[in-house]
N, C-alpha and C positions, 0 to 999 in steps of 0.2 A: 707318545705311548702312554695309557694308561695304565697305572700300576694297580696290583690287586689291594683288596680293604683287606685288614684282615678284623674278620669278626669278633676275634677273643677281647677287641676295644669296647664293644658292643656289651659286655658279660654284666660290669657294675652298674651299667647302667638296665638292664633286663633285672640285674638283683634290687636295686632301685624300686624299680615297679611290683616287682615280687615285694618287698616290705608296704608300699604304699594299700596295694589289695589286698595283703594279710590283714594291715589297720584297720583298715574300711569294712573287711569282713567280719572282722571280731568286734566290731564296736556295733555295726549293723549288721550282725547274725541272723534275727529272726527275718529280715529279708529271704535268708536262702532255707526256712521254713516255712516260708510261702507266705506270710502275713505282710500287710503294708501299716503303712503309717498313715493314719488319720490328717492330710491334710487340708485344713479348711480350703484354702483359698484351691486347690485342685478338685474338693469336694463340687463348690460353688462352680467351678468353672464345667465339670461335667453336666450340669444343670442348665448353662448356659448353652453350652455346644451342643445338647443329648439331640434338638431337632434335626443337624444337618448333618452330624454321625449316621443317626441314624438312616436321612435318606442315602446317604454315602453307600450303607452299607446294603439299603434294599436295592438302589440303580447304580451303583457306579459311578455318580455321576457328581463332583461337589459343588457345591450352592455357595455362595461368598456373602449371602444375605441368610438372615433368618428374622424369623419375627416371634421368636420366642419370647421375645422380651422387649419391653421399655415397645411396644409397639411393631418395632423391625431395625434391624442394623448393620452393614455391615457386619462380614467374621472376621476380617482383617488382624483383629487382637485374640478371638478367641479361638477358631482353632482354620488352620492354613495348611492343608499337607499337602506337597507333592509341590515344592517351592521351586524346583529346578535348580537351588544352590547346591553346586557339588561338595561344598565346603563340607555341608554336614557329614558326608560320609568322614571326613577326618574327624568332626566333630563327635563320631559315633566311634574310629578308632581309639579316640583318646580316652575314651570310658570303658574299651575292651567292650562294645555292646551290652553293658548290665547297665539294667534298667536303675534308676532310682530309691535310693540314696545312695548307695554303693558305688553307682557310677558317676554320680553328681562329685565325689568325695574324693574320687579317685581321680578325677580330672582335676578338680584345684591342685591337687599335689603335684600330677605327673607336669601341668603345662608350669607349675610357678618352679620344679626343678629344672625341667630343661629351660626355661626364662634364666636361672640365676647360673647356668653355665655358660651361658650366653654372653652374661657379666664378666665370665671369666673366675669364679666364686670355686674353690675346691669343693669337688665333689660331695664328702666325708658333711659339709656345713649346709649345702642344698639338699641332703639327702635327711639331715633332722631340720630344717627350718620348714620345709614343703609340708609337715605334719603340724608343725605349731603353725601356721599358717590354716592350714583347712580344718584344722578340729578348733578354730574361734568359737566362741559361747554363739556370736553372734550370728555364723552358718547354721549351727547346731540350731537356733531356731527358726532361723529362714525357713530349712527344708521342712521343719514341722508344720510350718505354719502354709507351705507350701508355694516357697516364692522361688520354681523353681529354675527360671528364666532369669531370674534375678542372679542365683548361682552359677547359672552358667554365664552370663555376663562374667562377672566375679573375673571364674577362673580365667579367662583371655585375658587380664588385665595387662602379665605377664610378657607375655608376646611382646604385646603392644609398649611397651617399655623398654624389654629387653633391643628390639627393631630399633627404635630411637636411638638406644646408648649404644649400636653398631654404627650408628649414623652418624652421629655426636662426637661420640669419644673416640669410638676406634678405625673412623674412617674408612669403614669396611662396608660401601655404598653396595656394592649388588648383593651383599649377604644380606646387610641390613634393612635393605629395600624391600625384600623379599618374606625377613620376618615381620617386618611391619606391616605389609600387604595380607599375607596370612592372618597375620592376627588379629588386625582389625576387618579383614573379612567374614574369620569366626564370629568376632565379637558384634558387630550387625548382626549377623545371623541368628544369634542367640536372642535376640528381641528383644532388649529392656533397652531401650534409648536414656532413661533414665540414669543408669549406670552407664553408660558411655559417656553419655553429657560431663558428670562428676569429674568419669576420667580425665578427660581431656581440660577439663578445668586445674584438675590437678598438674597438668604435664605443660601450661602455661606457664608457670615461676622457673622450673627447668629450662624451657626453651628462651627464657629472658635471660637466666644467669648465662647461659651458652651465649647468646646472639652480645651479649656485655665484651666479654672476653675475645669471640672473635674478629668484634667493631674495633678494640682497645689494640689488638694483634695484627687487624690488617689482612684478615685469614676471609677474603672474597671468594675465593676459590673454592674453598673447602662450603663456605653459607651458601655459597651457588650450587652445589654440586646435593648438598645436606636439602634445599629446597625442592630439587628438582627430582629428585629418590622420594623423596615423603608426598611431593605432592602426585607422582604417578601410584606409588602404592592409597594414599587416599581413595583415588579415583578406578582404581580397579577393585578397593575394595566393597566401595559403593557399589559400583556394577553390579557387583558378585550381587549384592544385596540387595538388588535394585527389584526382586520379585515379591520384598515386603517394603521395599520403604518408596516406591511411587505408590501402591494404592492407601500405604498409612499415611503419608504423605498429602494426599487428597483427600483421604477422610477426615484428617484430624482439625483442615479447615472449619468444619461444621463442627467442630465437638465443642463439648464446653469448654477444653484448652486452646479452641481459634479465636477470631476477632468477632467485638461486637454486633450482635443484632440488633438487640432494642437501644435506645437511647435510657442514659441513666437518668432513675427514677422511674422507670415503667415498672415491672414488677412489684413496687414499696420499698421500705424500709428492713422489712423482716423476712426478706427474700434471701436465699442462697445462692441465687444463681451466679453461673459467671459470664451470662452473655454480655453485660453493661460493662466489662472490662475485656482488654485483650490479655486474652491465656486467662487461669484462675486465677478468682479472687483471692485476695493478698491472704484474708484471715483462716479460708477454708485450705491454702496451702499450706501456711502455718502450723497447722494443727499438729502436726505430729513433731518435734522439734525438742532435743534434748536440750537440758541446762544443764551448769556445770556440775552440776551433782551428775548425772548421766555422763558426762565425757571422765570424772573422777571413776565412773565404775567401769572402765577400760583398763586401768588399772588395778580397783581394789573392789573385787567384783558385786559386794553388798551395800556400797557404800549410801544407795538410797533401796536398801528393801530388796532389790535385786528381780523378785516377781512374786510369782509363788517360789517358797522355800518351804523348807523343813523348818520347825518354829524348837524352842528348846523343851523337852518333854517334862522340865522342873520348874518353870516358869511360873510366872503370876498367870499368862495370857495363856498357858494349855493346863492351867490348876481351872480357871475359870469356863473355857470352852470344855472340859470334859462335867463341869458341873451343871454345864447348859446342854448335854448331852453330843455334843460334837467327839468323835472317836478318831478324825483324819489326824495326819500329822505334818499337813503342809496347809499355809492360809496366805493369800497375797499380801505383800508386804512391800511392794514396791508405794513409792512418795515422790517419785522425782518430776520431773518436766512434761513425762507425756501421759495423754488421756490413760493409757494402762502398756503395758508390754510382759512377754512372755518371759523375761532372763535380763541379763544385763550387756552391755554390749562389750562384753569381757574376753580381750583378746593375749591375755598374759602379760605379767609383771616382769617375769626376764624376758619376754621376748621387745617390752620397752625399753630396758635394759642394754637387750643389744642394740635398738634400735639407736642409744644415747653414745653408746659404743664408737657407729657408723659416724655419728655427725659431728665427735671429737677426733673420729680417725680422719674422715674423707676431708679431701681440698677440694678448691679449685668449685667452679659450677656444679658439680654433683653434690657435692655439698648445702651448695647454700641453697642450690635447687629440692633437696630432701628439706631444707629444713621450713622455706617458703611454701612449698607444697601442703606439707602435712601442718602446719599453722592455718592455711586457707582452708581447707577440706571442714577440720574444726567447727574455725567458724562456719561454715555455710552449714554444720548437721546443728550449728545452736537458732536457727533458724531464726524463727521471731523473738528468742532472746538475746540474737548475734545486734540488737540495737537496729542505728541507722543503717550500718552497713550492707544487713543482708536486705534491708529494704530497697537500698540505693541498687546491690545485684537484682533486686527480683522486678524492680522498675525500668534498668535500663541492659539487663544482658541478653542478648539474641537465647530466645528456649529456656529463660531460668523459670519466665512463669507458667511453661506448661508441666511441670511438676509439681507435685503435693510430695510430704513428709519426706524433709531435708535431714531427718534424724538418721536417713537410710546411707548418706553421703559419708556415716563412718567406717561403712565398707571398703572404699576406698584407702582410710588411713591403716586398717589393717593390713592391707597389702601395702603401703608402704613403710608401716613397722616392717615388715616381713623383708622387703627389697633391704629397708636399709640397718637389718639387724646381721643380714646375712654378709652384707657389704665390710658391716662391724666387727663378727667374730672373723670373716678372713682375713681381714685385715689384721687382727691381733695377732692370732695363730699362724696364716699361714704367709705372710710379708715379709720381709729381711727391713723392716723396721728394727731400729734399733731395740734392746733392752728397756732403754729409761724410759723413750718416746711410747713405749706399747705399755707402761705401768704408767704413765700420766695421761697417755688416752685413759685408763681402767681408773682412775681415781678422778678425774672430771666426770667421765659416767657415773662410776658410785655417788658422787655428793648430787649430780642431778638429780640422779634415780631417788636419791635421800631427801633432798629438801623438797620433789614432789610428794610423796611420802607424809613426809611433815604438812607440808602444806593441810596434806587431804585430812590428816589428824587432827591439825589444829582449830580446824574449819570444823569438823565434828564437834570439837569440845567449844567452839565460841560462838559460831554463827548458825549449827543445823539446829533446827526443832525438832526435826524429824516428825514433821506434819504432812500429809496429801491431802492435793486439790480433789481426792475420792473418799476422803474419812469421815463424811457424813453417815454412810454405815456402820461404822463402829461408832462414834459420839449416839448416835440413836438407839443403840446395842448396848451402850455403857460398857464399851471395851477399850474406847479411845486410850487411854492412859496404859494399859494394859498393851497397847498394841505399841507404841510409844516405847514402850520398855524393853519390848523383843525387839524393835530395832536400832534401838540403841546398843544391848547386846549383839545383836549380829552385826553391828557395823565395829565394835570393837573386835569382834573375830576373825572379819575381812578383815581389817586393816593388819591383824598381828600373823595372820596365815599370809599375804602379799609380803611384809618385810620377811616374814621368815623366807619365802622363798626366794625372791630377791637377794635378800645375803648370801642364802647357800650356792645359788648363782653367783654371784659377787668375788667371792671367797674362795670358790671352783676354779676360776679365771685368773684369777692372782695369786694363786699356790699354783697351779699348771704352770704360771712364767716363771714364779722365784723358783721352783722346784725341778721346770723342766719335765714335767711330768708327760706320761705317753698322748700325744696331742688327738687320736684316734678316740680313745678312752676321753679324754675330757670332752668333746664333740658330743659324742655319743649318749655320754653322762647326763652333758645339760637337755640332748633330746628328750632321755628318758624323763628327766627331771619337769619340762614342760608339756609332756604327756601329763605324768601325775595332775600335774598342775589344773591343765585343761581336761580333761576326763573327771578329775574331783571335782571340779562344779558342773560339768556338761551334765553329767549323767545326773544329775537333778531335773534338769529339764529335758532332755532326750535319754530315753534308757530303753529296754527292754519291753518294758510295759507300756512304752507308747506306741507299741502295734498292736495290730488286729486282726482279727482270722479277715481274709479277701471280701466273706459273706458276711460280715458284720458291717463292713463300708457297703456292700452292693444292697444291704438291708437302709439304709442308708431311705435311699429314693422309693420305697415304698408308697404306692398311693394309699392316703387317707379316705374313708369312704364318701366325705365330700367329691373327692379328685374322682372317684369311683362312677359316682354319679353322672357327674358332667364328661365324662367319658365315653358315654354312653349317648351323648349330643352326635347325631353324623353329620352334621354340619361340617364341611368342610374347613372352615375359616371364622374362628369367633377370638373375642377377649374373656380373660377370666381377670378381677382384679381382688385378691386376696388382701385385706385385711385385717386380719389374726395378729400378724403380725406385722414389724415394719416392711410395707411392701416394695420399696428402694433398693434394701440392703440384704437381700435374700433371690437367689436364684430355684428355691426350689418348684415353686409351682412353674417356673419354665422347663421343667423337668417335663410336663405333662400337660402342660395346657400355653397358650399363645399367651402369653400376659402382660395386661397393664405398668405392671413392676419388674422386676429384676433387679442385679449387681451388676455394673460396670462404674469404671476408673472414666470412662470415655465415653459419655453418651452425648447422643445425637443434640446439640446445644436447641433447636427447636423443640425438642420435646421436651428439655428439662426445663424449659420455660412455660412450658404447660404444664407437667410437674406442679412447678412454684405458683403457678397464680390461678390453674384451673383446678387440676386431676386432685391436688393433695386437698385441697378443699372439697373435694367430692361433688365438683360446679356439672352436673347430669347433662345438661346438653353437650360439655365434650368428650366424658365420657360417652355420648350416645354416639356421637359421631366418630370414635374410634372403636365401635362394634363392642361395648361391653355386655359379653349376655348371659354373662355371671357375676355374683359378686359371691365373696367365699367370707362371710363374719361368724362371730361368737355370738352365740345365744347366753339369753340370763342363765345358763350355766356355764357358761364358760367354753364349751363345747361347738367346733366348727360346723357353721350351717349353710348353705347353698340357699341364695337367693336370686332367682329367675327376673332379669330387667328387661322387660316385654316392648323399652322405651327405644332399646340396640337399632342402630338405623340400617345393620346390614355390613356385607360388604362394599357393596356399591349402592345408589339411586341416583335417578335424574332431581333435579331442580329445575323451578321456574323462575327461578332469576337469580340475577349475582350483584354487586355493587364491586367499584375498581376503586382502591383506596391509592393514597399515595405513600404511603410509608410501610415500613413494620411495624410502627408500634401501632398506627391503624392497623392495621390487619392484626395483629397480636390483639387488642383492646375490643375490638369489633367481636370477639366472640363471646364477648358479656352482653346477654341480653340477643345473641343469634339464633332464628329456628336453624340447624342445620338441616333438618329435612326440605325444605324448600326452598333458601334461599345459601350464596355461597360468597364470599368475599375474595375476591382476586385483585393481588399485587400489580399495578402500573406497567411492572415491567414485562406482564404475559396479555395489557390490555392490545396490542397491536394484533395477536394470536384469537380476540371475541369480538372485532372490529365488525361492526354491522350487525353482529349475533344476537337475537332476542328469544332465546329460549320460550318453548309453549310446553311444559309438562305434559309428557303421554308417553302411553307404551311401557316396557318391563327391559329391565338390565338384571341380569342372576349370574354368579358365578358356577364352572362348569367343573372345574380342576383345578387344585391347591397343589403347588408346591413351593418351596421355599424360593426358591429363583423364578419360578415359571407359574402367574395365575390365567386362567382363559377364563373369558367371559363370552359370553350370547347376549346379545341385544335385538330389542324389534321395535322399534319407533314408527310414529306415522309419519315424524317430522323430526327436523337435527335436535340434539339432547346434548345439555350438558352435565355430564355423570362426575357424580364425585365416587369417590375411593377410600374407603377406610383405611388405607393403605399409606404409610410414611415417607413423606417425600426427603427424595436423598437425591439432588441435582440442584444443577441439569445437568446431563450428560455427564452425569457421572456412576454411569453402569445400569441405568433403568430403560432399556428400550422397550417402545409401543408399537402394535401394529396390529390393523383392524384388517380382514382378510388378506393378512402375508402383506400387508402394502402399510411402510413407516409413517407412522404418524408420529404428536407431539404430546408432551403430559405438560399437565400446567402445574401450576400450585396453588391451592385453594385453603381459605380458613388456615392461612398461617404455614400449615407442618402438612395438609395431605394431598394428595394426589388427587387430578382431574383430566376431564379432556372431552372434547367434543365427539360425540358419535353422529357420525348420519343417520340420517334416515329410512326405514327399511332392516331386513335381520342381517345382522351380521357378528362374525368372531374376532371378538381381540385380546390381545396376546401380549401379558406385559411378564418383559425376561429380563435377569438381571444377568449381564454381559461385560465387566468393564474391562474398557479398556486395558488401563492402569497395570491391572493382572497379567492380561497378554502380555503387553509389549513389557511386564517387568519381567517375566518368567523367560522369556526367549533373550534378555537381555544378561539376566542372572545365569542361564546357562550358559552362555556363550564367554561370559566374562570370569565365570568362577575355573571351567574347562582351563583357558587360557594362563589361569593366576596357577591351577595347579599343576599344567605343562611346566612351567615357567620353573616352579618351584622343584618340580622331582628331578627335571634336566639339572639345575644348579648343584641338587644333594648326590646324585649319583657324578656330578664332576669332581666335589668336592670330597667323594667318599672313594674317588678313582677309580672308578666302575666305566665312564667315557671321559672324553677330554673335550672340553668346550676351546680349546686356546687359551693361551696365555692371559691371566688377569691377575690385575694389582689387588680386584676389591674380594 
């Protein structure tokens, strides 16, 4: 017999959520005035998707290719609807359906609260840690900056953890099975493998201190059982997942993060590329990489300059900028380890605090597991100042080198300050630990808390200069010294606002034990108290004033009258390659035109090798043969002008001959000094495919219809032709099918990166569609696996909530 639930259990935890969307509401208001937030990287990404949106939206019909940019690409990364992973509908209740930030905000809180009852954590202590948790400095500029995949990664970290510790600790196999299946099914879903990667890097020193204890204990049963639950919830969580990570999967072989193409030393010395290594080059993943001054501002959130700040209005440095005519009252000030950043990666000084709490209260594995974890994570965000070490990680650990900017891996440690701050105050407050033993955990934390503190002080007064690798604008300005003296002041103000609140935290906790005080009220207090905390620096860099009316961002992509112009091209299929500015790191002209250039993390590894050794040199014959028939430059006034290249070889033409090399770096080398209009260089491995073939030049090939997935061409030859393609070669067989009257033909690869193929002779239609695979059999896969994972899951909750009875079970 099933008993009935009774609801009224349900109430604090409804009131829960009601506080969590209250916060989120009041802190992101102008959301529900209709304005959004300015973010770049969502800004750029509209730019990149705007082609296959829009044919979305004229046929119904979506493209998985575009060639907005970098030539053509998969959309794999940039925009994928209609995944067939049921997950996301969870993923959608957990946000109450509100769009961004609001909802991004609200999810960190609602999944890392139900994560730490999971733990077993009183209520009262999940219900103020879920807020210091999601209102981090370091969120607060994620979502600015618009890394908004990255937060949703984020918040499933929870799950994924809490699943474990049912596994682990409380030997509670089908519950815990089950959160871990969910969660790390979200968490694929949510698409930053990069943040997953971290995670799971992080949750290796946990599972070593675990597998120690149960080796020493003799505990086979229970590692067999903990194996065989984790390793089915993996595998069903991939499933789920499997409609973006078989065709990422596939594509990311060819990206700049797969393995080499050229042999090193093709491209030179002064090349960026990363095809001569497997996964990115060592120095271009480096890049973004805190030093210990950066991991110091997690605690004391100025401690290098912090970003842009409010500077002091009595100063030497705003006595001088207002005599140079400057009237702002914020200048960037950050000095630490990375090229620049928006804030500091400031996650609260009591909530390290409680974290020091956790790791003098907790025993056993969990323990030493927090405390190995969050040592690792560390290091790996000091990237290329973590020494040998993070060399020796990025040389020999499966996927460490398809990541750039390790500085992001302190996302991670935030949530587990968070896990193990929480782990901390309940244990103080709500344990039947003794008296002495909960006021000697509380004063091992204090002198931590303290002589980090110290530390970060004494390092200020002996060893910072407080100098940046970016201060050659102010030494040139004659403010350097000036600028030197504001952060010297603000890094004394950080540090003495950190101790003050730390104490008063401190202080809270240890009058609440000698005193007895109401344990509701102290909880609550410290909530309040690391609100202040975190809102008094956030709202420097996220506030009110960082939105915008909807029509100030849609003014945004405004065509310039350059864009105006060549718009006005009916050409079905051309390149535009804009030069104004850096054309790599900019999506806007793919806004409006097919372009040379673009933004992406992930491009096609053959083309960034043209990139490097052709396009960015401006080398015209491959430009001509990637159909460039615009170039968009500044005139000696400065002002953008439209230059017509008469030299564009088209979308397609025949050639009269070809040469078969044996390598790629012949075929890569070969196009120095190539006419592409007449002759074509073909790879060894497509010569079996032009066996006997001696091309005679004649007759016309023209394109007929442009679409993103789907081009047709008309051909009339007197004799067989071999047609080249301005078109980006992404195979084989991998989503590009050909076919010349409805009947399957083959595409070659020609000149390195494009597309070819033999036409007969005589008129005829062909038909190249992008199809793959990967997609299909992911999306039928991902439905069928996600379905299953959330039968699985509502059957369990509704037995365990006594609504039906599954039978009798231990787990």
């Amino acid at each position: 017999m099933s008993k009935s639930f009774d609801f009224k259990k349900l109430l604090p935890h409804l009131g829960a959520f009601a506080v969590f969307l209250a916060l989120t509401v009041f802190y992101f208001y102008p959301q529900l005035q209709g304005k959004v937030l300015h973010q770049s990287d969502i800004v750029s990404g509209q730019g990149m998707s705007h082609e296959v949106k829009q044919y979305y939206e004229e046929t119904g019909e979506i493209s998985y290719w575009t060639d907005a940019m970098f030539g053509g690409m998969p959309t794999y990364q940039l925009w994928y609807p209609k995944s067939q992973n049921l997950l996301n509908g969870v993923d959608k209740l957990v946000k109450a359906w509100i769009r961004y930030p609001i909802g991004i905000f609200l999810g960190l809180m609602v999944i890392l609260y139900l994560s730490l009852l999971a733990f077993g954590i009183d209520r009262r202590v999940a219900l103020v840690l879920a807020p210091a948790f999601g209102f981090s400095i370091y969120f607060l500029l994620l979502v600015e900056a618009g890394h908004n995949t990255k937060l949703n990664a984020i918040s499933y970290f929870g799950l994924i953890l809490a699943g474990i510790y049912l596994l682990l600790e409380k030997k509670q196999y089908l519950w815990g099975g089950l959160v871990l299946a969910i969660g790390s099914g979200l968490e694929l879903a949510a698409n930053h493998i990069q943040m997953t990667y971290y995670l799971v890097l992080a949750l290796v020193p946990f599972l070593i201190a675990y597998l120690v204890k149960w080796i020493k204990e003799s505990e086979w049963n229970h590692l067999g059982k903990v194996a065989l639950y984790a390793a089915v919830a993996a595998i069903l969580a991939v499933l789920a997942g499997a409609s973006r990570l078989l065709p990422t999967y596939e594509y990311q072989k060819d990206t700049m993060r797969g393995n080499p193409i050229l042999s090193k030393g093709t491209l030179g010395a002064d090349a960026n590329s990363s095809s001569e290594t497997a996964g990115l080059d060592y120095t271009y993943a480096m890049n973004w990489s805190n030093n210990v001054g950066d991991l110091f501002s997690t605690m004391v959130p100025n401690v290098v300059g912090g970003g842009t700040v409010e500077f002091n209005s009595s100063g030497t440095l705003a006595s001088e900028l207002r005599r140079r005519g400057y009237n702002g009252s914020k200048i960037n000030l950050y000095w630490g380890g990375l090229y620049s950043t928006g804030g500091p990666a400031y996650f609260g000084v009591i909530l390290w605090l409680l974290f020091f709490v956790g790791v003098w209260a907790l025993r056993g594995p969990l323990r030493w597991g927090l405390i190995a974890s969050m040592a690792l994570i560390l290091l790996i965000s000091l990237g290329k100042y973590g020494g040998p070490i993070n060399e020796m990680f990025f040389n020999t650990l499966p996927l460490y080198n398809k990541f750039r900017a390790p500085s992001s891996a302190v996302t991670v440690a935030i949530f587990l300050a968070a896990v193990g701050g929480a782990l901390g105050l309940n244990a103080l407050l709500f344990t039947k630990k003794k008296m002495d033993e909960k006021l000697r955990i509380l004063k091992r934390a204090g002198i931590t808390m303290g002589a980090l503190l110290l530390l970060i002080l004494i390092s200020g007064v002996l060893f910072f200069d407080f100098k940046g690798t970016q201060d050659g604008q102010f030494e040139q300005a004659g403010l350097l010294n000036a600028v030197i003296d504001e952060r010297t002041s603000l890094f004394w103000k950080s540090i003495g606002r950190s101790i003050l609140f730390a104490g008063v935290a401190w202080a809270a906790l240890w009058f609440s034990l000698k005193q007895k005080w109401n344990l509701t009220y102290v909880v609550f207090g410290l909530g309040f108290l690391m609100l202040v905390d975190l809102w008094g620096e956030g709202r420097q860099f996220l506030n009110a004033s960082s939105f915008e009316n909807k029509k100030q961002l849609d003014d945004y992509y405004t065509p310039r009258p350059v864009d105006q112009l060549i718009m006005k091209d009916k050409d079905p299929d051309f390149r535009v390659f804009d030069i104004t500015n850096d054309p790599f790191n900019s999506s806007f002209v793919s806004y409006f035109h097919k372009s040379i250039g673009g933004y992406h993390p992930a491009k096609l590894q053959r083309y960034m090798d043209l990139i490097d050794r052709y396009i960015s040199k401006n080398h015209q014959p491959v430009l001509n043969m990637l159909n460039t028939k615009y170039y968009i430059v500044n005139d000696d006034q400065g002002k953008p002008t439209v230059q017509p290249n008469t030299r564009a070889l088209g979308n397609v033409w025949f050639v009269d001959s070809y040469m078969i090399v044996e390598s790629a770096d012949q075929e890569f080398n070969g196009l120095n000094g190539l006419d592409p209009a007449s002759r074509a260089i073909i790879h060894k491995d497509f010569a079996s495919d032009l066996e006997g073939f001696t091309p005679t030049k004649g007759g016309s090939i023209e394109m007929k219809s442009y679409a993103p997935n789907k081009l047709v061409y008309e051909s009339d030859a007197p004799s067989e032709q071999l047609a080249v393609f301005s078109e980006i070669w992404y195979g084989p067989d991998k989503g590009w099918k050909v076919y010349i009257d409805d009947q399957p033909s083959k595409l070659l690869r020609a000149n390195y990166a494009l597309r070819a193929m033999r036409v007969p002779a005589g008129k005829h239609t062909i038909v190249m569609q992008f199809d793959p695979d990967s997609v299909r059999i992911g999306k039928l896969i991902s439905l069928v696996s996600s379905g299953l994972l959330l039968l699985l899951a509502l059957g369990w909750i509704l037995h365990t909530l006594g609504l039906i009875s599954l039978g009798k079970s231990k787990a």
